[in-house]
C-alpha positions in Angstrom: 0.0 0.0 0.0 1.6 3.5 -1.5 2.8 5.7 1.3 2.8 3.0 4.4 5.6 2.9 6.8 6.2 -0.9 7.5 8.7 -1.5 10.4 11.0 -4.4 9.7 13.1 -4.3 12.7 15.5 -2.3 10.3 15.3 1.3 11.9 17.9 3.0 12.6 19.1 2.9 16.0 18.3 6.8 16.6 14.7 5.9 15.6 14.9 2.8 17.5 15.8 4.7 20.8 13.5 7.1 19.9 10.4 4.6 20.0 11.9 2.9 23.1 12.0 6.2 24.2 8.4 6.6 23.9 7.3 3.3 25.2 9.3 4.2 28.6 7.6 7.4 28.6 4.2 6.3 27.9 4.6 3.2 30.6 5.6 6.3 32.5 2.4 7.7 32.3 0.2 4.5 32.7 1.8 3.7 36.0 1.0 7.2 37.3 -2.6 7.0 36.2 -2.9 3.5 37.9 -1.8 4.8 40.9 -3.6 8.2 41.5 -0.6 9.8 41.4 0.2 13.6 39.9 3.9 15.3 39.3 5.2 17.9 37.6 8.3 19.7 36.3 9.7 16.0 33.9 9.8 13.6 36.9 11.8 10.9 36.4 9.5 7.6 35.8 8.1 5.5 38.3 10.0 2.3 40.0 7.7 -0.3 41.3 10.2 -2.5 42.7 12.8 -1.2 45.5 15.3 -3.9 43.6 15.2 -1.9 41.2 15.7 1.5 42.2 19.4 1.2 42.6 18.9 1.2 46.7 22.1 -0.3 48.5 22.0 -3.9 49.5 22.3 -3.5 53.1 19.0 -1.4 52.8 17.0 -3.7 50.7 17.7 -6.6 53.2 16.5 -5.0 56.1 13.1 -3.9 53.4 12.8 -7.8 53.0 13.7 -8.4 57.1 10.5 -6.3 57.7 8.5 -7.3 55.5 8.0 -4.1 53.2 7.8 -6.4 49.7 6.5 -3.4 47.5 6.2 0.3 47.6 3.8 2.7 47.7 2.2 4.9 45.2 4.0 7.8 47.1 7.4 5.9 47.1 7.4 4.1 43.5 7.1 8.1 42.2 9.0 10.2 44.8 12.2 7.6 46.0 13.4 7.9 42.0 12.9 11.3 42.1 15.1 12.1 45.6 17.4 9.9 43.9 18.1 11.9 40.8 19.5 14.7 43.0 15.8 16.8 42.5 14.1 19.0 44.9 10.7 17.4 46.1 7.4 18.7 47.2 5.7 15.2 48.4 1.9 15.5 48.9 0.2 11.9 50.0 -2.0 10.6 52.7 -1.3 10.2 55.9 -0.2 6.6 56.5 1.3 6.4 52.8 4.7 5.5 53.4 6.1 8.8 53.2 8.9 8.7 55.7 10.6 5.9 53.5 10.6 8.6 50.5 13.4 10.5 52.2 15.1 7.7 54.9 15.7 5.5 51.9 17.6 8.3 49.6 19.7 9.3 52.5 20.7 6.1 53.5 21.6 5.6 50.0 23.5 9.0 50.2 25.9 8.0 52.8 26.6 4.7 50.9 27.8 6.7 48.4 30.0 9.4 50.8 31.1 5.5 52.7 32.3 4.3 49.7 35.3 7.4 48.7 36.1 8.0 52.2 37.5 6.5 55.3 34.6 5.9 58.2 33.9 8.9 60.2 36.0 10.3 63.0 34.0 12.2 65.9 34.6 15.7 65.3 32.9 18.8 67.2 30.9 20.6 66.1 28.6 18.2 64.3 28.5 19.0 60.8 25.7 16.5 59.4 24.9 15.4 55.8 21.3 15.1 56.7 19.4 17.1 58.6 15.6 15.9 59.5 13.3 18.4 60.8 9.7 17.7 62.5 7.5 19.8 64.0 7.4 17.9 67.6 9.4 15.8 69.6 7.1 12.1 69.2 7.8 12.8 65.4 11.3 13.7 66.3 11.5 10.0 68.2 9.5 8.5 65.6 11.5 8.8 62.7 14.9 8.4 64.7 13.3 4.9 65.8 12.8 3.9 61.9 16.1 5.2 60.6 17.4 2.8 63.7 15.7 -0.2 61.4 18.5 0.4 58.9 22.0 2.0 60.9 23.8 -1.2 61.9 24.9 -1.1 65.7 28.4 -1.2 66.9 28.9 -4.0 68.9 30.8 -1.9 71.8 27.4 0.1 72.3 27.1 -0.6 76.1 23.2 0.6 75.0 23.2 2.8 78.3 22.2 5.7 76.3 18.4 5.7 75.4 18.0 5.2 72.0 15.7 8.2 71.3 18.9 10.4 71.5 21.8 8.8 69.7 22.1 5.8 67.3 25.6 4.6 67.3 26.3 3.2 64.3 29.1 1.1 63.1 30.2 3.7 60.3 28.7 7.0 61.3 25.9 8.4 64.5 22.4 9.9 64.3 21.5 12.4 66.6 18.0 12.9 68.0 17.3 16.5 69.5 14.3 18.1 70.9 13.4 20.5 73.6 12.2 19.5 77.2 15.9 17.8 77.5 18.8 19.3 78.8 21.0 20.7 76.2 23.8 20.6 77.9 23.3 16.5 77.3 23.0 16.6 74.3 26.0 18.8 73.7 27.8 16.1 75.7 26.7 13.5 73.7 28.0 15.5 70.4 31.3 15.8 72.0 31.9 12.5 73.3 30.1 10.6 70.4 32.8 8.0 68.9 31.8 8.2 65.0 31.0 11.3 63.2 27.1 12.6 63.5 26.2 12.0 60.0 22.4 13.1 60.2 20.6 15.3 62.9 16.9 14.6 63.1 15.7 17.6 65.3 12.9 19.5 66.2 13.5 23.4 64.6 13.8 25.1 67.9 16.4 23.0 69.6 18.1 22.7 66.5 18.2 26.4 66.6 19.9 26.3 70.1 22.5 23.6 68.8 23.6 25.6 66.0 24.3 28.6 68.4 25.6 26.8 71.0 28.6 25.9 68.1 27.9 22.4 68.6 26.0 21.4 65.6 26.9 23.2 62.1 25.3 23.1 58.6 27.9 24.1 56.4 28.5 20.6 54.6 24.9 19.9 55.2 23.5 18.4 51.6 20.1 16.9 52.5 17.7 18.6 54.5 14.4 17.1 55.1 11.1 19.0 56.1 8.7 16.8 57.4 4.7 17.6 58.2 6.0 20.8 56.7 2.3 22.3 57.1 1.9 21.6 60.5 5.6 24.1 60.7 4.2 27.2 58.7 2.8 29.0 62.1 3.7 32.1 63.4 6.4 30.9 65.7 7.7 27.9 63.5 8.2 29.6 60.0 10.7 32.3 60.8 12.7 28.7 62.5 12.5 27.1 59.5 13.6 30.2 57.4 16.9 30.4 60.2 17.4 27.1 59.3 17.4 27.7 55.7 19.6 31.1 56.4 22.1 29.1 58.3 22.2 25.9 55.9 24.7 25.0 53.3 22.9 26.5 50.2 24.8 25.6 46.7 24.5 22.0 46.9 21.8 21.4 49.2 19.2 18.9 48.0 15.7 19.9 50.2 12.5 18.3 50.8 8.6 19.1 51.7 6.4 17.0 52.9 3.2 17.0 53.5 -0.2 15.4 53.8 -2.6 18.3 53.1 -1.5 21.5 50.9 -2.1 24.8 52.7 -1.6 28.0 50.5 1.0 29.3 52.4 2.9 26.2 51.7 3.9 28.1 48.5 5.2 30.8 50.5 8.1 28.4 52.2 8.6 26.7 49.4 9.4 29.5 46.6 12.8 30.1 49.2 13.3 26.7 50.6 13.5 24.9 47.2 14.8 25.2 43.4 13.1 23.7 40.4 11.3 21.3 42.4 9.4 18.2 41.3 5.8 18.1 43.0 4.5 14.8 43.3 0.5 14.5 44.4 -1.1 11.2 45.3 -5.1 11.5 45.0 -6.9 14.2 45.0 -7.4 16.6 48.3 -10.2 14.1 49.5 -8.3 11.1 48.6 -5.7 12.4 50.7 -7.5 10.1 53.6 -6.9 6.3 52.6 -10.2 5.0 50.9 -11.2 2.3 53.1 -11.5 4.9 56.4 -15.1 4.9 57.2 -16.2 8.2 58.6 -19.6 8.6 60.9 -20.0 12.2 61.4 -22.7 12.3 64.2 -24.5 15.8 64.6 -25.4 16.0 68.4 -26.1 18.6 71.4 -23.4 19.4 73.2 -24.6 17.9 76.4 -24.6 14.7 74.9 -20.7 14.5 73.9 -19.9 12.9 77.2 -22.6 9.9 76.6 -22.3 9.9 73.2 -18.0 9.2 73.8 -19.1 6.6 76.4 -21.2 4.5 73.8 -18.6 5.1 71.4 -16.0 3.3 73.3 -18.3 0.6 74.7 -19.2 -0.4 71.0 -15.4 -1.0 69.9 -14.5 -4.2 69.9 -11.1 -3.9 70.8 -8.5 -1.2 72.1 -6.2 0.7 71.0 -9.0 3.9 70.6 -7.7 7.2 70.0 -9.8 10.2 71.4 -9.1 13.9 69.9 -9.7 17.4 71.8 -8.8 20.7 70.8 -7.5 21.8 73.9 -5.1 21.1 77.2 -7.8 21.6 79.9 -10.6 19.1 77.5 -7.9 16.1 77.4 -7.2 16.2 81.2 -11.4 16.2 81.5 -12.1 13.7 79.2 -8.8 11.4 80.1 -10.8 11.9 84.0 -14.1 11.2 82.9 -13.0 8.0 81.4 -10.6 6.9 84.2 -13.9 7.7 86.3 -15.6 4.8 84.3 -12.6 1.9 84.3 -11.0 3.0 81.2 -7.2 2.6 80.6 -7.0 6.1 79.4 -4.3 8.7 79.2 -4.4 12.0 78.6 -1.7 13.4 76.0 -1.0 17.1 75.2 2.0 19.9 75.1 1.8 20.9 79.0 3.0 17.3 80.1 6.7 16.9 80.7 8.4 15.4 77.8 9.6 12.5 79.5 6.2 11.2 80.1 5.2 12.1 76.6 7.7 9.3 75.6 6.1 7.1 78.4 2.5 7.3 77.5 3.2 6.9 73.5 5.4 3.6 74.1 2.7 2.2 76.7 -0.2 3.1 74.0 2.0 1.3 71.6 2.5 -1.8 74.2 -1.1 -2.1 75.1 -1.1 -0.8 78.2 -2.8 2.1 77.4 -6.3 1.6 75.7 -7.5 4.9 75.3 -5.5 7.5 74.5 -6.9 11.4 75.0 -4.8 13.6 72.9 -4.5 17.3 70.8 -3.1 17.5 68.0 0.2 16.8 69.2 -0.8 13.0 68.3 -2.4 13.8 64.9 0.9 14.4 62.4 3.0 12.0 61.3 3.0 9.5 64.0 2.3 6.0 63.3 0.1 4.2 65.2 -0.4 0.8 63.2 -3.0 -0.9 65.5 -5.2 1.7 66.2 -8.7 1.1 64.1 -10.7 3.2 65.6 -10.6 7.4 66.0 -13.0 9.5 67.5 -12.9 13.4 67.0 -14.3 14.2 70.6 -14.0 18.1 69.1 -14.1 19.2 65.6 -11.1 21.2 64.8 -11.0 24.3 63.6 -9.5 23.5 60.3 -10.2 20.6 58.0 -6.0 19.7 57.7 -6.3 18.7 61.2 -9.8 16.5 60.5 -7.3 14.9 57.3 -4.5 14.6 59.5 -6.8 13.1 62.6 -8.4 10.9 60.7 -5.5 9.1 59.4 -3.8 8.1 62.7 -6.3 4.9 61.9 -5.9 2.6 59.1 -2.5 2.9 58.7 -2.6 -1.3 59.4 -4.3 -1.2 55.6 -1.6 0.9 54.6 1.0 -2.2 55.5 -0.7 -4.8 54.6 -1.5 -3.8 50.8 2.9 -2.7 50.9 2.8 -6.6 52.4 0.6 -7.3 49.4 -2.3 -8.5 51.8 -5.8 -8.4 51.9 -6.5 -4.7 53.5 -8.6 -3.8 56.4 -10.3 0.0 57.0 -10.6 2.0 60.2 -12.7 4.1 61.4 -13.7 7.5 62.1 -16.6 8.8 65.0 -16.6 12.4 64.8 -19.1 14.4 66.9 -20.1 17.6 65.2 -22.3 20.3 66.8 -23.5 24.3 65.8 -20.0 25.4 66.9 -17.8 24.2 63.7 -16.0 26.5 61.9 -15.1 23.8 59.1 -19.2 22.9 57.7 -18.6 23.5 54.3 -14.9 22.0 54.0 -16.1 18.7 55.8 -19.2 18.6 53.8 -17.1 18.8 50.8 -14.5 16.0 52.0 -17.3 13.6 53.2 -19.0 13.8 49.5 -15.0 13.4 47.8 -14.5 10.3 49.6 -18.0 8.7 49.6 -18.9 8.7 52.8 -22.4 9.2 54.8 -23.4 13.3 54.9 -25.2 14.0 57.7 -28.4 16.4 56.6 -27.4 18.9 59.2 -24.4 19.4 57.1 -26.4 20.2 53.8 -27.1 23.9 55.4 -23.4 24.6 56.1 -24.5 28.1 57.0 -26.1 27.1 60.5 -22.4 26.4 61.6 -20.8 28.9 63.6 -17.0 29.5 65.3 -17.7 30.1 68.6 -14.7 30.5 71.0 -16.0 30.1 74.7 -14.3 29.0 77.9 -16.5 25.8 77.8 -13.7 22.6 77.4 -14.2 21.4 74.3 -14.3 25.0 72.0 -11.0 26.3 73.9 -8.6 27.6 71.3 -6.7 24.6 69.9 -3.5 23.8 71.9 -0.3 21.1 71.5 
């Protein structure tokens, strides 16, 4: 037939890696369609085996120890790009495997730095490669606890320092700082620390006192890591973070957002904080909250919260429950209301010292605690793999902090479909009355993610704000 193009196996090998150039880039596309997932700015393409994303072996063994066979939407997109040396804004649900975007890259990092230099002398200050920053000290611990997973332990460790504050490792240390510990410690465990600190994961106000104490420097610093970044963008927080950017070793710094929700003034940080970055969105703003959540938004008088919380709890089949109030003075009366009727509850917020903060969270984890009573200090980032069942005690006063209270449960689904298992939901009770500043948002999510509208909700405008001394609509407090 005159004029047809008949490919013989002939081509040319320009065409040829032109066309395989095009299947790679369409497969490209595919995979991100599959997966919900969004980027901009030429990502590289998606990996959707850790094998083969070029991850040191070491690493990948302790993946397969754990059981982590495949990765998430979030990782197969965002680990490839962290790898290629790119700026990243992450965007993804709470729950979604995020923290493995940017522990996986740095351990991967410091292969690299192992491999053309000597192992690390101790040297004061601390000048890491890594630097990790969370907005509050359980995220701090969390995330020095699952770097711990991978830094292999020398065998001298006489383990008599707790483990929240320094990992020994056989090549290099990790440091863990945070406020409500001395810092005169933790400048003592900088100077007598064995192995050079490679990566600081911190807290932005201590790390603040670190740096002009002289004991902790960011000159060499080449990876620096905002995490819950949104939950940082507050009036006392963001001029931290922009010191921390001020102080930090700019020309080849490779930085990182992330984020479960995307606040406008996100934008603000990042258009200093980050060059040519490579957004990456999983799901849309509702999907945000894994699918398989179930939320049961239960309009209600305000005198009935109490009885409404004790049925609540009576009709869970099993601890661990996690209870949310806005503020200090409503955990402590909640935490005593249950206590009152023979639950194992605990009350959880910014005014406790930070040594029983640790306590609490590890005896929630164990199962000695069943009912945990908590702000917001509990809702970001931590990972609390057995709790199924949430209850929003107060609505918050903005609908980032429903997303991010909502997915301290079902994070158990989130593992077992990265196990390749059959996934299981949580749930959501969240008690809503006239004073709710967030109608219209949470009408909007509940509809995005299919869930039941109560038909109070379909007059948004009968919601008010209303700020009284009454425990549960206190101004919102860690």
């Amino acid at each position: 037939m005159a004029g047809a193009v008949v490919d013989d196996g002939s081509a040319s090998p320009p065409r040829k890696r032109l066309r395989d150039a095009d299947d790679a880039e369409q497969q490209a596309i595919w995979t991100r369609l599959e997966h919900g997932i969004s980027a901009d700015a030429s990502p590289p393409a998606p990996v959707e085996s850790f094998e083969r994303m070029g991850l040191p072996l070491d690493v990948l063994r302790v993946l397969q120890t754990r059981g982590i066979a495949t990765p998430t939407a979030i990782q197969l997109q965002a680990i490839p790009a962290v790898l290629s040396g790119r700026d990243v804004i992450g965007l993804a649900a709470t729950g979604s495997g995020k923290s493995l975007c940017f522990l996986l890259p740095l351990l991967a990092l410091l292969a690299r730095e192992r491999q053309h230099a000597q192992q690390g002398a101790s040297q004061y200050p601390a000048a890491p490669t890594g630097l990790l920053v969370a907005p509050t000290r359980e995220l701090m611990e969390q995330l020095l606890h699952e770097l711990g997973h991978f830094v292999a332990r020398e065998a001298a460790d006489s383990g008599t320092e707790p483990p929240q504050w320094l990992l020994r490792g056989a090549a290099f240390s990790v440091l863990g700082a945070c406020g409500g510990v001395s810092l005169q410690h933790q400048v003592t465990l900088i100077r007598q620390c064995v192995r050079a600190i490679e990566v600081v994961v911190a807290t932005p106000g201590r790390l603040l006192h670190l740096v002009e104490h002289g004991s902790v420097s960011l000159h060499r610093l080449r990876y620096l890591v905002f995490d819950e970044v949104d939950r940082m963008l507050d009036i006392e927080m963001e001029p931290q973070l922009r010191r921390i950017l001020a102080r930090s070793n700019a020309a080849g710094r490779q930085t990182l957002l992330w984020s479960a929700t995307l606040p406008p003034f996100l934008d603000r940080l990042a258009r200093s904080a980050v060059l040519d970055p490579v957004t990456i969105r999983v799901g849309g703003i509702g999907r945000r909250l894994p699918v398989q959540i179930t939320q049961s938004v239960l309009f209600m008088r305000f005198a009935e919260k109490k009885q409404q919380l004790l049925q609540a709890l009576r009709a869970t089949p099993a601890p661990p429950v996690l209870v949310f109030c806005n503020a200090r003075e409503s955990v402590d009366f909640v935490a005593r209301v249950l206590q009152s009727e023979q639950f194992h509850a605990a009350p959880l917020h910014g005014d406790k010292s930070q040594a029983y903060r640790f306590q609490v969270l590890a005896a929630f984890r164990e199962g000695f605690v069943d009912v945990l009573v908590a702000t917001d200090v509990a809702a970001r980032g931590l990972d609390f793999a057995d709790v199924e069942h949430v209850i929003i005690f107060d609505m918050p006063h903005s609908i980032e902090d429903y997303v991010h209270r909502c997915g301290r449960t079902g994070r158990r689904q989130q593992q077992q479909l990265q196990h390749q298992q059959q996934p299981s939901g949580g749930r959501v009770t969240a008690f809503l009355t006239v004073e709710c500043s967030i109608a219209a948002e949470l009408k909007q999510l509940l509809e995005e993610t299919k869930q039941s509208v109560p038909r109070e909700l379909e007059v948004p405008s009968r919601f008010q704000s209303k700020q009284t001394k009454q425990h549960v609509t206190a101004t919102p407090q860690a």
